[in-house]
N, C-alpha and C positions, 0 to 999 in steps of 0.2 A: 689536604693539608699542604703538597707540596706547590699546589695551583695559589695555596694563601699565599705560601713565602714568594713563588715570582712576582703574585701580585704586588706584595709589599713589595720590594726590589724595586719594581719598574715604577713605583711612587716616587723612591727614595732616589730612583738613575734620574726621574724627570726634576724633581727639586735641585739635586746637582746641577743639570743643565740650565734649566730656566734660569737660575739665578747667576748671575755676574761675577762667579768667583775669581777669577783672574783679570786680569791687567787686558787692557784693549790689547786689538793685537794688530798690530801697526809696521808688519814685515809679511812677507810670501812666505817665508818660512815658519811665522809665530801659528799659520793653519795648519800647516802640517805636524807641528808640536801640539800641536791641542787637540788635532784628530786621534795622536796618541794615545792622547792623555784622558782623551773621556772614553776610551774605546777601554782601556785598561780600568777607570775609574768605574763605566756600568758592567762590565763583568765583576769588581770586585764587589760591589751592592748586592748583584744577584746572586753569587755564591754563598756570602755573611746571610743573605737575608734568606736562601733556603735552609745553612748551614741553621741557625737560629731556628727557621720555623722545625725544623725537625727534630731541634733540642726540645723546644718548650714542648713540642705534642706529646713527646717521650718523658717527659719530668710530667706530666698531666696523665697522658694515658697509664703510664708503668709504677706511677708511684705506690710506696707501701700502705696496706691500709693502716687506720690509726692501732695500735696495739702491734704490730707484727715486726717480731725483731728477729727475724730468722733471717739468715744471710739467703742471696737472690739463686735460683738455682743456675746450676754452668750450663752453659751455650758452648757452643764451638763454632761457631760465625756462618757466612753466609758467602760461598764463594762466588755467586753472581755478582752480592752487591759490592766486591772488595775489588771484581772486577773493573766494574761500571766506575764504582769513585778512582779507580785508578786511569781509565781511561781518559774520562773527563779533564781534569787537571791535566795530561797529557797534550792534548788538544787544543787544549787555552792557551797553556803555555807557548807552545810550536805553534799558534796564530798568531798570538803577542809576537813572536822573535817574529816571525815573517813581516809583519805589518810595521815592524819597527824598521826591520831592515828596510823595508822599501822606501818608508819615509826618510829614512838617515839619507838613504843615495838621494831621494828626491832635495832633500835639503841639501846635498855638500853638491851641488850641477853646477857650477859656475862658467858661465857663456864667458865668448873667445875676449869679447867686448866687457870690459869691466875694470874699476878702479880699484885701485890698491892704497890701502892706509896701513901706517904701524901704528902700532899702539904699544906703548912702554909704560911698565910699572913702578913705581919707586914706594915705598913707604914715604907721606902718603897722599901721591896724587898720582894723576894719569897725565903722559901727555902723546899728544897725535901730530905724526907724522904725515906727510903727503911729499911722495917723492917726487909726480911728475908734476907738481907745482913749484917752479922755483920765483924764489924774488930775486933779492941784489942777487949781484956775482954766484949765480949757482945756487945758492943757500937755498933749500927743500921749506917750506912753507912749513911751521910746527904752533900747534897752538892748546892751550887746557884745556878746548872745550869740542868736542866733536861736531864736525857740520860737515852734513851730508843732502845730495840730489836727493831726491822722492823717485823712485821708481828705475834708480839706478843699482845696479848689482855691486857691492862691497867688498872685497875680499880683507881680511881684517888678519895682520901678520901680527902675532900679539908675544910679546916677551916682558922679561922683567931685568933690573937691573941688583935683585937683591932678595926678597922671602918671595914665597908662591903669591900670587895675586890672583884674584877670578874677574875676570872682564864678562859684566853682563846689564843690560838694558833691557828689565821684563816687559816691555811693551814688543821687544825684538825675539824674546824667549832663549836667543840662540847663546849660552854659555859656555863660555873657555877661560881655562887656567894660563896664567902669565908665567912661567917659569924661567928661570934666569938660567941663561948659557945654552936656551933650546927658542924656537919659533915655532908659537903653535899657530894654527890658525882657522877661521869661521867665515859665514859667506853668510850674507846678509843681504835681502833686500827692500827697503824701506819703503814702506805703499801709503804712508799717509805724513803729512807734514803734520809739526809739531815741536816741543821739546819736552827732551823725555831722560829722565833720569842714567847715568851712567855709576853701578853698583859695584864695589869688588865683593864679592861672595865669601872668599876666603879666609878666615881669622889672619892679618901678617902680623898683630901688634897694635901694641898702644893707640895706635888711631887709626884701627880697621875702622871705626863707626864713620868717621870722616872722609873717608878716600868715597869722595864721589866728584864728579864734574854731570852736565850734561850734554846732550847729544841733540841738535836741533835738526830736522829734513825741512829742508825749502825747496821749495820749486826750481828750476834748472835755470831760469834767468835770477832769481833771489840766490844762488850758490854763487852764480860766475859775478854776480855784483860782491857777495863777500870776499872770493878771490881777490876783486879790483880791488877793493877796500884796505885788505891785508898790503897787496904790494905798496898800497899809497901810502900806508905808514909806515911799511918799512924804509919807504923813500923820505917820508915827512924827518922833521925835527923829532928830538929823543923826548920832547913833554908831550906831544901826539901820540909816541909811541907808547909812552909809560900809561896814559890814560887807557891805553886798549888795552895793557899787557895786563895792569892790575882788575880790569871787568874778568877778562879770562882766566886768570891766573890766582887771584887771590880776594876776588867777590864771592867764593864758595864755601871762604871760612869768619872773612874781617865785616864788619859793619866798617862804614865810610859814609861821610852825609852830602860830600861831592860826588861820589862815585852813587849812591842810593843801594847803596848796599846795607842789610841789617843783620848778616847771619853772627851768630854768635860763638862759634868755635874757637878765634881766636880771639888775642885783644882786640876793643874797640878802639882800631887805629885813632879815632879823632881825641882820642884821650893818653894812648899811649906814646902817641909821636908829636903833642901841641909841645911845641917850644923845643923839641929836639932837631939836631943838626944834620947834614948830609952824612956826614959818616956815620955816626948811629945808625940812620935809618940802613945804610948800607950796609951793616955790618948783620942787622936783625933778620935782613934776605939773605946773606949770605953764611953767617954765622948764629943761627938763630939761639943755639945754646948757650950764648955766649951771653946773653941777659932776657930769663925771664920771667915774662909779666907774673907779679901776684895773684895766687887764685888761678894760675892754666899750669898743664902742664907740656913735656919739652917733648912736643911729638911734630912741629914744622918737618916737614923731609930736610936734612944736613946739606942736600945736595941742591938744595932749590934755588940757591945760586944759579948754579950749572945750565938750567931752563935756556937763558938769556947769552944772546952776545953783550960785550962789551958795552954797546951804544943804547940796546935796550935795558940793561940794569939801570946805564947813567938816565933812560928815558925816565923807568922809574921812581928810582929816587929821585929825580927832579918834580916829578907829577906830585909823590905823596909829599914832598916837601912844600910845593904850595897847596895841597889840599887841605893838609893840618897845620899852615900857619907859622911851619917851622925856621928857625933863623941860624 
């Protein structure tokens, strides 16, 4: 009876496995989370599925016959077996913490050689820092959307400027909270190029559902050509810059049919800006409460001004101004 229930078990652990339940895994670290995670997932199969097989045998074997309504007579247990189930559980458990432990230290190794990103949270976007990238005069390279080497080590300083946020990329596995007025932080390293979703996990608000950007890994010469790219419009003119700022920065909520953008969270810029002026449009990034669209609600971040200097807002608003035809 108890040979059925491993049987079954080691059915039910192989179907878990075989089948594709989770997110590729597209980091050094997302195998060692997932070594965890099936290691915990088939001991809990074969437990459920002996616990199981040794109910039904007991509801089968011990049941009352038909007619018998007489209460079951007292037992007073079995000290071997109270042993054994005690032991066991014990065992599992204190393998689980070991095996985690090892993995946790294997995951947090960070080599002497490795980049450093911030990441900041605001209700409700992300944005990423890179400090030893600088453009003009000093200014640290900051953009919406995460781009990262392949096969280079991350170290990921992660905070918030406002409610808890969770920074996570399930193809990366490796999840941390954003907390305001502390730096947390996660090591990361990315083994397959791509782009791949950037999640905040955390309930903060009205547009938890929307607080996402992505995170793309490119090959080491595809990263330092982004670099170039970045310093050259920071150099270029402000309608250069606004065209790059608005793919990164606001291609993750607005449809735009210059930019090819379709998502639908917010207004459809091409409708809500045709015939409107510079200031407006300026006033909507910076003050977004201040008028809005029919049909959305007032969840832009207050602060998404703040994003930009001076020269890239004005890059901006000048972009969406001739994108939607505005005078």
């Amino acid at each position: 009876m108890v040979l059925v229930g491993v049987a079954v078990g080691v059915a039910l652990a192989l179907v878990a496995v075989l089948i594709p339940w989770l997110p590729d895994a597209a980091s050094e670290q997302a195998g060692i989370v997932d070594s965890v995670y099936w290691m915990v997932t088939i001991i809990c199969v074969l437990v459920f599925a002996a616990v199981a097989g040794v109910s039904a045998y007991a509801v089968y074997k011990f049941r009352a016959p038909p007619g018998d309504t007489d209460d079951g007579s007292p037992i007073h247990g079995h000290t071997g077996l109270e042993i054994v189930w005690t032991i066991i559980p014990a065992v599992l458990v204190t393998a689980i913490a070991i095996y985690s432990g090892v993995a946790l230290g294997q995951s947090d190794d960070l080599p002497a050689d490795h980049r450093v990103i911030e990441v900041t949270g605001r209700q409700f976007t992300w944005t990423f820092t890179y400090p030893d990238i600088e453009l003009e005069k000093g200014r640290p390279l900051t953009s919406g959307e995460l781009v990262v080497p392949v096969d280079e080590t991350v170290e990921f300083l992660i905070t918030s400027e406002d409610v808890i946020h969770s920074f996570w990329v399930p193809e990366w596995r490796m999840k941390q909270d954003a907390v305001k007025g502390i730096v947390t932080r996660t090591i990361v390293e990315p083994t397959k190029i791509g782009t791949y979703p950037v999640i905040c996990t955390e309930l903060c608000g009205l547009g938890h559902a929307i607080m996402r950007s992505q995170a793309r890994v490119l090959s080491a010469s595809d990263f330092n050509a982004w670099v170039k790219e970045q310093r050259r419009l920071a150099a270029e003119g402000a309608s250069v810059q606004g065209t790059a700022l608005f793919t990164a920065q606001c291609g993750s909520c607005h449809t735009l049919a210059d930019a090819g953008t379709t998502m639908e969270v917010g207004p459809n810029l091409d409708e809500a800006l045709k015939g409107k002026d510079a200031a407006f449009i300026r006033e909507s990034i910076v003050d977004p409460s201040a008028s809005i669209a029919e049909g959305y609600q007032d969840i832009m971040p207050a602060n998404f001004g703040e994003l930009f200097t001076d020269p890239q807002l004005d890059g901006l608003v000048e972009y969406l101004l001739e994108a939607t035809g505005g005078g």
